[in-house]
N, C-alpha and C positions, 0 to 999 in steps of 0.2 A: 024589341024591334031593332032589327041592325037596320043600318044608313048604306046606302049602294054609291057608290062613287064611281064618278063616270069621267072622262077627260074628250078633248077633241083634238083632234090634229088636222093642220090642211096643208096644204102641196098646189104650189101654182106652176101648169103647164104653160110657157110665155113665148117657146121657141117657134115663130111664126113661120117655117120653112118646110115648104110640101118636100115631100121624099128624106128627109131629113127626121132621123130617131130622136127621142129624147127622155132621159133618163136622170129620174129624179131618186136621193136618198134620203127617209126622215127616220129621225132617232126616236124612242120615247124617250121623252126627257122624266118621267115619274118615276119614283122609285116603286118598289111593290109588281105586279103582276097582273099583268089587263088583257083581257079578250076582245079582236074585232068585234063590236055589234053592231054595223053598219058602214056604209061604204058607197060615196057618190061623187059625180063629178058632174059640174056647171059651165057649160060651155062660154067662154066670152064673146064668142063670134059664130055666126051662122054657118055651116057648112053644107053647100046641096052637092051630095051621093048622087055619084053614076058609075053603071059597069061595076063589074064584079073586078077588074084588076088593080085598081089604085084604093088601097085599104090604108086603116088606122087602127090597129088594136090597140083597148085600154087595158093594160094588166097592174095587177100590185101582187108579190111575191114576197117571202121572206126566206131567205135561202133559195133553194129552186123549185120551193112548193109555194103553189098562188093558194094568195089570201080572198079571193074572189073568183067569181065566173067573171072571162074575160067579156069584153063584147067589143064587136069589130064594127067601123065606121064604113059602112056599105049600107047599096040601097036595101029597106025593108024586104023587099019583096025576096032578094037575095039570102033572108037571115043575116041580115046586121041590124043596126040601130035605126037608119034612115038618117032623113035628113037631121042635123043636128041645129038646135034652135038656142040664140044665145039666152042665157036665162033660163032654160028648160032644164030640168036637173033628171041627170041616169043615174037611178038605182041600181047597186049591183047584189046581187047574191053570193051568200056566205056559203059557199059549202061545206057540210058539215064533216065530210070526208077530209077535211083538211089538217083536221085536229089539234094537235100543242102549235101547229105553225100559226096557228088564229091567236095565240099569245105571244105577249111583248113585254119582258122585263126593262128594266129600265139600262139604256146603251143599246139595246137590240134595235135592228132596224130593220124596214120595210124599203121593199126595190118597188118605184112606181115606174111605170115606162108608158109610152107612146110609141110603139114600133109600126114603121110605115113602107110599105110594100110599092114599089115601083113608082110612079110621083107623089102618091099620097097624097093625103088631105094638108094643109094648115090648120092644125087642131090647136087651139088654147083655151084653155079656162083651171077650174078651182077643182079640188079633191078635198073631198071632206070626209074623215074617218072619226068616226065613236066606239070608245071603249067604253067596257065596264072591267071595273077591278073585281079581281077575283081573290088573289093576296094581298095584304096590307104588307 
């Protein structure tokens, strides 16, 4: 029976400025070779969506392939997330299309962003990533 080792990393989004990007970078600090297995982020503050023109996309990237399907801070009905609820946590989806960029050796890093489209939202809260290792 082998042991599965798993690690977490979080990323806090703080930059409370509608229209304003923010761009975050986390290292792994482990040594060995770990695969995203999950990916979420927790709002700190409520944000009520309107109109399709003032967006907030959540992305995480490593190099200039995303490590996730984005999802944009617009109303539901538009194909975004809707309203955002603080304490309500977005699941993101791993594409499996994404391949060796879903790994992170140890120094390698992950681009988190918040890019926001004409005044944007005031987005902050928490990023929560899970690995599992795959090399020791």
């Amino acid at each position: 029976m082998s042991i599965q080792n798993n690690c977490v990393l979080n990323g806090r989004l703080s930059q409370a400025t509608a229209g304003t990007d923010e761009d975050h970078y986390i290292a792994m600090p482990h040594s060995g070779e770990w695969k995203l297995d999950a990916a979420y982020f927790t709002p700190n503050a409520a944000v009520s969506t309107s109109g399709t023109s003032n967006l907030a996309t959540l992305n995480v990237k490593q190099g200039s392939t995303a490590m996730v399907t984005s999802q944009i801070v617009k109303p539901s009905a538009n194909g975004g997330t809707g309203d955002l609820v603080a304490g309500t946590t977005i699941a993101f989806a791993i594409p499996a299309s994404s391949g060796a960029s879903l790994e992170l050796g140890q120094g390698d890093v992950m681009y988190v962003e918040c890019a926001k489209t004409n005044s944007g939202y005031t987005v902050t809260g928490e990023w929560t990533f899970s690995f599992k290792q795959i090399v020791s």
